[in-house]
C-alpha positions as CSV (number, residue, x, y, z in Angstrom):
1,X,41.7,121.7,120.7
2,X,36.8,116.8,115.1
3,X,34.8,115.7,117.8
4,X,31.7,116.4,119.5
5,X,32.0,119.2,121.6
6,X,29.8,120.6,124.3
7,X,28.3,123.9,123.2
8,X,30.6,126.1,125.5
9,X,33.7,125.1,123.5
10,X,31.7,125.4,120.2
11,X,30.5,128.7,120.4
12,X,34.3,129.5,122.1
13,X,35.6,128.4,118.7
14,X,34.0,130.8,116.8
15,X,35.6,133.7,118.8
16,X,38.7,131.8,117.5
17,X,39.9,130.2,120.8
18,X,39.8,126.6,121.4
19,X,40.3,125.0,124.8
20,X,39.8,121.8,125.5
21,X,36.4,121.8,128.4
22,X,37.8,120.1,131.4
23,X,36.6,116.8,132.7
24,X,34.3,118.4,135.0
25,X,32.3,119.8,132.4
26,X,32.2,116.9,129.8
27,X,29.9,114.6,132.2
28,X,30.5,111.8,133.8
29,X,31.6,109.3,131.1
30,X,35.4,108.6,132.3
31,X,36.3,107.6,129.0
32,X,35.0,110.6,127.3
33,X,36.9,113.0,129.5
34,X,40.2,114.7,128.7
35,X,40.4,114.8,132.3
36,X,40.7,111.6,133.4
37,X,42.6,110.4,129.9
38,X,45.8,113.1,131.4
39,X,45.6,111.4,134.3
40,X,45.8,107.9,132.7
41,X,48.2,108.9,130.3
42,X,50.5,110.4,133.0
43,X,50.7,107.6,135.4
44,X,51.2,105.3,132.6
45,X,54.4,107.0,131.6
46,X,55.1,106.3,135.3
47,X,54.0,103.1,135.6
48,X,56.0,102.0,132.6
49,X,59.0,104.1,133.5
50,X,59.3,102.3,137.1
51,X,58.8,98.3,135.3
52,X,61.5,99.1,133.1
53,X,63.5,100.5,135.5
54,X,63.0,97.5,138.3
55,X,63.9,95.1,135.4
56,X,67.1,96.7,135.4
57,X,66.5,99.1,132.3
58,X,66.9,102.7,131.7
59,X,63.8,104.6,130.3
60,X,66.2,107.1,129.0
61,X,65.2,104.5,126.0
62,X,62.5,107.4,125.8
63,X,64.6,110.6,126.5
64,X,65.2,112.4,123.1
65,X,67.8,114.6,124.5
66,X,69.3,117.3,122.3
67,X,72.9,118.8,123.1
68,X,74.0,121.8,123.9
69,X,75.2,122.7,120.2
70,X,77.0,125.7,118.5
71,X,78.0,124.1,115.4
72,X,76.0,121.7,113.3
73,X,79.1,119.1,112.9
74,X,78.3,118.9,117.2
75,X,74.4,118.7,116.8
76,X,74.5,115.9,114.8
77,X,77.3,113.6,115.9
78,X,77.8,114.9,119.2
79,X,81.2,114.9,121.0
80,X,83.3,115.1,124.4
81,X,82.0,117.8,126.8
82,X,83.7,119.0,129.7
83,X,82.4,120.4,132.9
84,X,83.6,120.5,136.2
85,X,87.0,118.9,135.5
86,X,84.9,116.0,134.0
87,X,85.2,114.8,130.5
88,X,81.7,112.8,129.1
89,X,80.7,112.3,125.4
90,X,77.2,113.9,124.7
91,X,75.7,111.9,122.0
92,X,74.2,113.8,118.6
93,X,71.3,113.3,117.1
94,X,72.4,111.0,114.9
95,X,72.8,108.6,118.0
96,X,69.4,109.8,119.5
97,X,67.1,109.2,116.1
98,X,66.4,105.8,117.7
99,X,65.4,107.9,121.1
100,X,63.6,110.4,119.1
101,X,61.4,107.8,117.2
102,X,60.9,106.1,120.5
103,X,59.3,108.8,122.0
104,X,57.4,109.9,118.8
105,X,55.7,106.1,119.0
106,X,55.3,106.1,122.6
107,X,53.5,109.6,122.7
108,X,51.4,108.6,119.2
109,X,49.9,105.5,121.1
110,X,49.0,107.1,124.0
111,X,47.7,110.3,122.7
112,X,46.4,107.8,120.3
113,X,44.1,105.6,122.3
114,X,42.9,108.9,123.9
115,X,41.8,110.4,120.9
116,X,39.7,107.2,120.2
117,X,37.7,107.4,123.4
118,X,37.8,111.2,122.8
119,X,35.7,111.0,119.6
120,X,38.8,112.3,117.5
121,X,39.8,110.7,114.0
122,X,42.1,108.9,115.2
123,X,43.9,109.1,111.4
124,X,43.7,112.5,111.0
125,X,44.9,113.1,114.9
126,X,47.4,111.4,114.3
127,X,49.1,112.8,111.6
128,X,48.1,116.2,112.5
129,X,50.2,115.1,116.1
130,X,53.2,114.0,113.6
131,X,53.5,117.5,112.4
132,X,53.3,118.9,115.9
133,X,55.8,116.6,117.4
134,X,58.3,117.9,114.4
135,X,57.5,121.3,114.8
136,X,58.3,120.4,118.4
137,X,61.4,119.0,117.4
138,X,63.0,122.1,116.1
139,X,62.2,124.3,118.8
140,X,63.8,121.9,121.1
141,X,67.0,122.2,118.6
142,X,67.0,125.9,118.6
143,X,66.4,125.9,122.1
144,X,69.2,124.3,122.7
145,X,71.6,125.7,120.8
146,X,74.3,128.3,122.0
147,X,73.0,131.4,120.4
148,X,69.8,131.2,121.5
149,X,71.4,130.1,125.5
150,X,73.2,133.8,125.2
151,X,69.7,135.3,124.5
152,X,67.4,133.5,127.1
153,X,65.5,131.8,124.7
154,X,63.7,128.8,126.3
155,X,61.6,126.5,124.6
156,X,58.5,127.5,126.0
157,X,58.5,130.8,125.0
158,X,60.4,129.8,121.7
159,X,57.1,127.3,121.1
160,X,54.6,130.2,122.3
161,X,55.8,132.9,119.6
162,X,56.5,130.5,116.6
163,X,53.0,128.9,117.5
164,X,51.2,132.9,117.8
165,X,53.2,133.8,114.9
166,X,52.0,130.6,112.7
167,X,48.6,130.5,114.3
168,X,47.8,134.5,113.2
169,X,49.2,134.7,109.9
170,X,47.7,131.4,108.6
171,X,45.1,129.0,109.7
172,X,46.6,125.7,110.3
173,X,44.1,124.0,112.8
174,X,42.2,121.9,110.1
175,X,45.5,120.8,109.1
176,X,46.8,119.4,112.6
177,X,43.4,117.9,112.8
178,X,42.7,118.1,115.8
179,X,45.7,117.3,117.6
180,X,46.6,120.6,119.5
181,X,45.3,119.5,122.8
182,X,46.3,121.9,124.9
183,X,44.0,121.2,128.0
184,X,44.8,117.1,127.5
185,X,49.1,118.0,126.8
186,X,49.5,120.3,130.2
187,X,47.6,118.1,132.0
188,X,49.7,115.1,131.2
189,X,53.0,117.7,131.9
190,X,51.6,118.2,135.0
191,X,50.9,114.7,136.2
192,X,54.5,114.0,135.0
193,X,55.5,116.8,137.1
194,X,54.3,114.9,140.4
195,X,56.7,112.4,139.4
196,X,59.8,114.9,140.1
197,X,58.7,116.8,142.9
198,X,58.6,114.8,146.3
199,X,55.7,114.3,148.1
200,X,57.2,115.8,151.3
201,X,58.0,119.2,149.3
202,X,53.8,119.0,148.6
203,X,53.3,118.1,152.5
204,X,55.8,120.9,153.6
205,X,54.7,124.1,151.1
206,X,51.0,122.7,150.6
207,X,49.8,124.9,153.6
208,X,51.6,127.9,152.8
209,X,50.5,127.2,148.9
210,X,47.1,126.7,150.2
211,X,46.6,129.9,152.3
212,X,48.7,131.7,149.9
213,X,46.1,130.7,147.0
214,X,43.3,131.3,149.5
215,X,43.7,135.1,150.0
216,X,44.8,135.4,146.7
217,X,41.4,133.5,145.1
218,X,39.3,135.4,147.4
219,X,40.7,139.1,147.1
220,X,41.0,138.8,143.1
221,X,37.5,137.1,142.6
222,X,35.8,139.6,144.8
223,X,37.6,142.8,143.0
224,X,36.5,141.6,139.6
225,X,32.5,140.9,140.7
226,X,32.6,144.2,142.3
227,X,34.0,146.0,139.3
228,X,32.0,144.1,137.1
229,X,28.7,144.7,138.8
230,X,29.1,148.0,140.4
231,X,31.3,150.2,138.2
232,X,29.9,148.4,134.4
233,X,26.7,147.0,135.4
234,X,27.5,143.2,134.1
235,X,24.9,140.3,135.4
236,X,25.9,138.5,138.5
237,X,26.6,135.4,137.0
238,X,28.3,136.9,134.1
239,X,30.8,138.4,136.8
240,X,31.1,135.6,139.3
241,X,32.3,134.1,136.0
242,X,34.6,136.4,135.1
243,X,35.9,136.5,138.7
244,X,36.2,132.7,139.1
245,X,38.1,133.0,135.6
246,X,40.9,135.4,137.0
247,X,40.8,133.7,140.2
248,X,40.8,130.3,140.6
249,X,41.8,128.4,137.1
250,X,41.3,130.0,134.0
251,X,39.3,128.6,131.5
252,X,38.3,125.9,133.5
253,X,37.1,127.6,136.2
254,X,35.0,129.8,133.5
255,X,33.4,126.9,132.1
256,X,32.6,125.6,135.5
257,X,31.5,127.7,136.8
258,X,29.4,129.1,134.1
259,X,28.0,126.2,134.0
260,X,27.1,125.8,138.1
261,X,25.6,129.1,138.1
262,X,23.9,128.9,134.7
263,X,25.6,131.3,133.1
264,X,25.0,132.3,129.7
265,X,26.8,131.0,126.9
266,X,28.1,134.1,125.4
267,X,29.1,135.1,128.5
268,X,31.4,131.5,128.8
269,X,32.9,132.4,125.5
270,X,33.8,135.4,126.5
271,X,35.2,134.7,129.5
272,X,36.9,132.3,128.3
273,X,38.6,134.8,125.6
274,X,39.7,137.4,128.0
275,X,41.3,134.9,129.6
276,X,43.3,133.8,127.1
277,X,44.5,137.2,126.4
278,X,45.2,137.8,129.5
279,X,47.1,134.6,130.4
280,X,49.8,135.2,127.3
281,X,50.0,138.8,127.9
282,X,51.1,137.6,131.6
283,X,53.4,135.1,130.1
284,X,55.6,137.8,128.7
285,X,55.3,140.2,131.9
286,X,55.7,138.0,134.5
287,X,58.6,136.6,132.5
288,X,60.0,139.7,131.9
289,X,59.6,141.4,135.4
290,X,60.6,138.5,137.3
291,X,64.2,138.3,135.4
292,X,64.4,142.2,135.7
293,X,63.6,141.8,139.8
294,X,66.1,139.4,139.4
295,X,63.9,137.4,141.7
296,X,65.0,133.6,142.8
297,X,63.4,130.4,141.0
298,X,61.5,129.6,143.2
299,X,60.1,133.2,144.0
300,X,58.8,133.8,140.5
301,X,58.1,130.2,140.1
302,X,55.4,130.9,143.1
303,X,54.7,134.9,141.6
304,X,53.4,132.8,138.4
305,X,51.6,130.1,140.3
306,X,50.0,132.9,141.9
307,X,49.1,135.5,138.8
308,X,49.0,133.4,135.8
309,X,45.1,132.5,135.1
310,X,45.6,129.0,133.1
311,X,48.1,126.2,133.7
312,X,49.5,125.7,130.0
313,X,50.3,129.5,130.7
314,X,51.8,129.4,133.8
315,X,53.8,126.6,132.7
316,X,55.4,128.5,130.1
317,X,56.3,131.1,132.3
318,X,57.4,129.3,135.0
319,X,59.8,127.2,132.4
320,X,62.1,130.1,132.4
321,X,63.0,129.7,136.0
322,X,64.1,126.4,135.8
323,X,63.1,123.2,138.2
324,X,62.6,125.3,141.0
325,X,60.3,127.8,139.5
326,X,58.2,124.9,137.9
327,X,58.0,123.3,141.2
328,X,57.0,126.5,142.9
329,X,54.4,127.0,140.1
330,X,52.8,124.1,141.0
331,X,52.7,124.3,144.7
332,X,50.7,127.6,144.6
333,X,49.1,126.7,141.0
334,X,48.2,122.9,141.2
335,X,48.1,122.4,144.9
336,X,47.1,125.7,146.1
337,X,44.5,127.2,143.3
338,X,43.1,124.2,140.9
339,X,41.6,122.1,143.7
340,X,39.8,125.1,144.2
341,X,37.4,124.6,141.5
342,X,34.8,122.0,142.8
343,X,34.7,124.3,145.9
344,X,34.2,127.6,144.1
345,X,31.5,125.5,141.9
346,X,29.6,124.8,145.1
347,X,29.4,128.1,146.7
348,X,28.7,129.8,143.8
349,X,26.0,127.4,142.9
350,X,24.2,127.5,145.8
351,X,24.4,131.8,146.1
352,X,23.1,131.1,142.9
353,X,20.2,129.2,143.0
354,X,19.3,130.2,146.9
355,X,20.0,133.7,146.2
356,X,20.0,135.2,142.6
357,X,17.4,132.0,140.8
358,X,15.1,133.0,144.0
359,X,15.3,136.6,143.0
360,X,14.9,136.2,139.3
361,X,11.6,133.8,140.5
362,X,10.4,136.9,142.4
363,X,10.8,139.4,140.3
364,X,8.9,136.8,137.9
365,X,5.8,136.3,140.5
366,X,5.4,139.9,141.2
367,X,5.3,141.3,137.4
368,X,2.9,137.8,136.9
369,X,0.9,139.1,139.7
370,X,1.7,135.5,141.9
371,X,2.1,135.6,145.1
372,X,6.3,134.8,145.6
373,X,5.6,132.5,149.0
374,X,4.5,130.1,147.0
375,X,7.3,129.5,144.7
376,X,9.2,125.8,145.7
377,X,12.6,125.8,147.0
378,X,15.2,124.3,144.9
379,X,17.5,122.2,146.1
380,X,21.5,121.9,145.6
381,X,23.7,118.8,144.1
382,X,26.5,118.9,146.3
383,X,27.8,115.8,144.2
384,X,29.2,118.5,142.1
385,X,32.1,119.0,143.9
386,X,33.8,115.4,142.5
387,X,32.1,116.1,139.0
388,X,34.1,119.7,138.7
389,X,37.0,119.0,140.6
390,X,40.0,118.4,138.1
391,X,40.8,114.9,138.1
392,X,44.6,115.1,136.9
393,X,44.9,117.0,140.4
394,X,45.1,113.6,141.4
395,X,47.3,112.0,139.1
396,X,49.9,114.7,140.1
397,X,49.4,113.7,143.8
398,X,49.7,109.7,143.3
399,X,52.8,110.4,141.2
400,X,54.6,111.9,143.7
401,X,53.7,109.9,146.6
402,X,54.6,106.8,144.1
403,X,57.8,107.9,143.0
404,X,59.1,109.3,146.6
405,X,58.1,105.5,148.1
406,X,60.3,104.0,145.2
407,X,62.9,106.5,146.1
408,X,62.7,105.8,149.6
409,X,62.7,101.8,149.3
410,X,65.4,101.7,146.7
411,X,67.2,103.4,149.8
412,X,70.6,106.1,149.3
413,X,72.9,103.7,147.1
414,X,70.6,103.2,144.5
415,X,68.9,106.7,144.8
416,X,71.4,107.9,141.9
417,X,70.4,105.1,139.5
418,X,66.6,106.1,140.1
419,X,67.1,110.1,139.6
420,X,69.2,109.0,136.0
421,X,67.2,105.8,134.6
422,X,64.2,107.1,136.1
423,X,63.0,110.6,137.6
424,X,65.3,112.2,134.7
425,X,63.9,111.0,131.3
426,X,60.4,111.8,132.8
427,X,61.9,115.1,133.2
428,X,62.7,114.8,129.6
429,X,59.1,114.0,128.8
430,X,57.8,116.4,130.4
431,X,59.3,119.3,128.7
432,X,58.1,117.9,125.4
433,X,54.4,117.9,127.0
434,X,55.1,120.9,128.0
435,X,56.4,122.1,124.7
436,X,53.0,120.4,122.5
437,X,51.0,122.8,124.8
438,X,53.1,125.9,124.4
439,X,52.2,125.5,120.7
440,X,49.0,124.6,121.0
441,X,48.5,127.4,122.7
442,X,50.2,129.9,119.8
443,X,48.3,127.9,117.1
444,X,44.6,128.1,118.6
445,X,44.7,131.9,119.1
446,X,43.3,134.3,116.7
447,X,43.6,138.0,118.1
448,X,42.1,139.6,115.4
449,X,38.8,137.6,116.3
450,X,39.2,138.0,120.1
451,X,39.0,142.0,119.2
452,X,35.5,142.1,118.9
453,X,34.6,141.4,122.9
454,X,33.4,143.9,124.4
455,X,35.6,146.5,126.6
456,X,33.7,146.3,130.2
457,X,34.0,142.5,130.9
458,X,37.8,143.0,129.3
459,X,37.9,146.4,131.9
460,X,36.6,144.7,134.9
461,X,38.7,141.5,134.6
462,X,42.1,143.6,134.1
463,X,41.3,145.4,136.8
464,X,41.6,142.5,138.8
465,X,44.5,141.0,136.7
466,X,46.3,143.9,138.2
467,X,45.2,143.9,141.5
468,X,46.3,139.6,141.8
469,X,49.7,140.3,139.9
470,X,50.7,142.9,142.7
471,X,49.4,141.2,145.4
472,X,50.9,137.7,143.8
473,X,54.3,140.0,144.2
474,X,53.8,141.4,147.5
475,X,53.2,137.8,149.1
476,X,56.0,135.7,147.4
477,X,58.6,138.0,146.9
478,X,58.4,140.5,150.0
479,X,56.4,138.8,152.4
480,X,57.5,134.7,151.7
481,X,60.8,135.0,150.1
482,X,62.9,132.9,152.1
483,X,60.6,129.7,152.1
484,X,59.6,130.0,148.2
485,X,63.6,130.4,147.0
486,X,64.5,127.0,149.4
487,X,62.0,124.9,147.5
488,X,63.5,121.7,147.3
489,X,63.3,119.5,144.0
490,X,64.3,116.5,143.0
C-alpha cells in the first residue's frame, strides 16, 4: 500500500504496483474498508478542528508551517517578513517543533486506529509512517525554500521524483511496513479538501463538472473498447476494463469494474499497471504543457481533473496551479468523474451478464449440443451501485456543506478568524496528505517490473489517453475558459 489483501491487489503486487483496492471492492465490512476509514479520518480532522475552534482555540496548534527560507539562520529561527508594506515575524522551525510533533501525533493516531481495523501491524505501520512523515518533512523544507521557489519546484512533484527515484533504485516497502497508503492518504486529502472549497462553488460548477466529465467518460471509454476490441482483438471485459480505467477513475474503476464484469485477474493487474504508468507520465505533461500554455489555475486545474486517470495523480499535478487549480481538479475529478463508478459498475454489469455471460452460455450450449432456450436468465444486483460507489465522495461533500454553514453562521466579522484558526491549518494538513501520497506513489512503483505488460492493452489504452488529453484541452481551455479561470475558493 501486511495485511490481508483481496487477490486483485495481490497479484497487482507482483507486477510491482501496489494500490490500495477501494472500499467498493473490499466488501461490506465498514471497518475493514480504506474507504470509509478516509472518510472518518477526514471529518474527524474537521470535527476536531471546528470544537477547538468554537472554544475559542486556534487549530493552527496542528499547522507545521515552514517559511519561506534562503538561509539556514532564517529556517530555523525565523524572522521579520515584509509584504505589502506590512512587517510580521514568521516563526522558524525551532518555534514550530512543538507544531511539527503535534501533527506527527495527531496523524500517527489516526492513521493508527485505521491500520488496526485495516489488519496492518499496527507497530510496524507505525514506524514505517514515522519515516514517511520525515521524509515528508524535508521535501516540505526544500519546497519551501528560495532556490527551489526560482525553479518551480513544488512539493508534490518534489515528493513524486525523490519517492520514483528511491522506490527504483532500492526496495524500501518492507521497510515502511506498510505505511504508504496511497489510496487511504489522497482520500483523506481530499475529504480535507471539501473543507476549503464552498459548497456553493460545488452547487454552481457541479453541472458544468458533471456534463463536462460525462462526454469526456463516455468519448474516452468508448475509443479504448473499440481500439481494444477491433484493432488488437482484446476480450470484451478485458477492454471495458481498460476503458473504465482511462475513463472514469483509475485504478479504482479497473478493479471495479473488473470485478462487476468478471474480469480476469490478470487482466485487473494489468490494467491497473498501465494505469499507473500512464497517470505519472501525465503528471509531468500535463504539468509541463499547462505552464507552457500559460493556461489560468483554474483552466489546468480543470485540464487535469479531466485527463489525469487516478486522484493521487491528479492531485499532484493539479498542486502546481495553486488553490484554484486544486479546486478545479476536483470539480471535474471528484464531483464530475469519481461518482461515476457505481454507475459505470452497473451498466457494464448488466451488458455483461445480459449480453456477453448470455453469449459465452450459448456458445457453450451449441458446442455441448443443448438446446440455448433453455439456459436461465440471470439476474442483476443493482445494490451494487452503494457497494462501488466511493464513499470518501461523501465525506468531501459533508465537509463542505459543514464548514460553509459555520462560515455562514459565524457571519462576516468573525469570517476572518474562521479562514485563519480554522479553514487555513486544514489547508496545512492537507498538503502534508497530499504530500504522504505523492511519495507513496514514487515508492510503490517498479518500472522495470511494469515492462513486461504486454504492448496491445498498453497501445489501446494510450490511444485513448491521447484522445481524453486533447479533448480534456479543447473543453476547458478553448471551449470553458472563462468559467473554469473564475473558480472561486476559499
Amino acid at each position: 500500500m501486511a495485511q490481508s489483501q483481496p487477490v486483485a491487489v495481490r497479484q497487482t503486487a507482483k507486477r510491482g504496483v501496489k494500490e490500495a483496492v477501494p472500499a467498493a471492492a473490499e466488501g461490506r465490512k465498514i471497518l475493514g474498508s480504506e474507504d470509509w476509514w478516509a472518510t472518518f479520518i477526514g471529518l474527524g480532522i474537521v470535527v476536531l478542528g471546528f470544537v477547538i475552534w468554537a472554544f475559542g482555540g486556534t487549530f493552527n496548534v496542528f499547522a507545521a508551517k515552514i517559511p519561506s527560507w534562503g538561509d539556514w539562520a532564517f529556517l530555523f529561527n525565523g524572522g521579520d517578513v515584509t509584504k505589502n508594506g506590512v512587517t510580521t515575524h514568521a516563526a522558524g522551525l525551532i518555534q514550530r517543533l512543538p507544531n511539527i510533533i503535534a501533527l506527527f501525533a495527531l496523524f500517527a493516531v489516526v492513521f493508527g486506529v485505521a491500520a488496526y481495523f485495516l489488519r496492518l501491524k499496527v507497530q510496524a505501520f507505525l514506524g514505517g509512517f514515522l519515516a514517511l512523515f520525515v521524509l515528508s518533512f524535508i521535501v516540505n523544507v526544500f519546497s519551501s525554500s528560495k532556490f527551489a521557489s526560482s525553479y518551480n519546484l513544488e512539493a508534490p512533484l518534489v515528493a513524486l521524483v525523490i519517492g520514483l527515484v528511491l522506490g527504483n533504485l532500492i526496495n524500501l516497502e518492507r521497510f515502511f511496513g506498510g505505511a504508504l497508503r496511497t489510496e487511504l492518504f489522497v482520500k483523506v486529502g481530499i475529504v480535507l479538501l471539501g473543507a476549503t472549497l464552498p459548497f456553493t462553488t460545488i452547487v454552481k460548477a457541479g453541472p458544468v463538472a458533471f456534463l463536462q466529465a460525462t462526454f469526456i467518460a463516455v468519448s474516452t471509454f468508448l475509443v479504448i473498447y473499440f481500439a481494444a476490441t477491433r484493432l488488437f482483438g482484446l476480450d470484451k471485459r478485458f477492454a471495458a476494463t481498460l476503458g473504465a480505467g482511462g475513463s472514469i477513475c483509475g485504478v479504482s474503476a479497473g478493479i471495479a469494474v473488473g470485478s462487476a464484469v468478471k474480469s480476469r485477474k490478470e487482466h485487473v493487474s494489468a490494467v491497473i499497471s498501465i494505469v499507473v504508468v500512464w497517470a505519472i507520465i501525465s503528471i509531468f505533461l500535463l504539468t509541463a504543457l499547462g505552464k507552457a500554455f500559460g493556461l489560468p489555475d483554474g483552466v489546468a486545474g480543470a485540464w487535469v481533473g479531466t485527463s489525469e486517470f487516478a486522484d493521487a495523480a491528479g492531485v499532484t499535478a493539479a498542486s502546481s496551479f495553486g488553490e484554484q487549480g486544486i479546486a478545479a481538479f476536483t470539480l471535474m475529478k471528484v464531483v464530475g468523474r469519481d461518482i461515476f463508478i457505481g454507475v459505470w459498475c452497473l451498466i457494464l454489469a448488466f451488458i455483461a451478464v445480459t449480453y456477453w455471460d448470455r453469449q459465452d452460455q450459448i456458445k457453450e450450449a451449441k458446442a455441448e449440443g443443448r438446446d440455448p432456450a433453455t439456459l436461465p436468465k440471470q439476474k442483476l444486483d443493482v445494490a451494487q451501485i452503494w457497494h462501488r460507489f466511493p464513499k470518501f465522495v461523501i465525506g468531501f461533500f459533508i465537509a463542505s456543506i459543514f464548514l460553509t454553514i459555520v462560515i455562514a453562521v459565524a457571519g462576516t466579522a468573525a469570517s476572518g478568524g474562521v479562514t485563519s484558526d480554522l479553514i487555513t491549518p486544514i489547508k496545512e494538513l492537507r498538503t502534508w496528505a497530499f504530500t504522504f501520497t505523492f511519495l507513496s506513489i514514487g515508492l510503490t512503483t517498479r518500472f522495470g517490473q511494469l515492462s513486461s505488460l504486454g504492448w496491445k492493452p498498453a497501445a489501446a489504452f494510450s490511444i485513448g489517453a491521447i484522445v481524453n488529453i486533447i479533448l480534456g484541452f479543447i473543453l476547458s481551455a478553448v471551449i470553458l475558459p472563462g468559467f473554469w479561470a473564475n473558480i472561486p475558493v476559499a
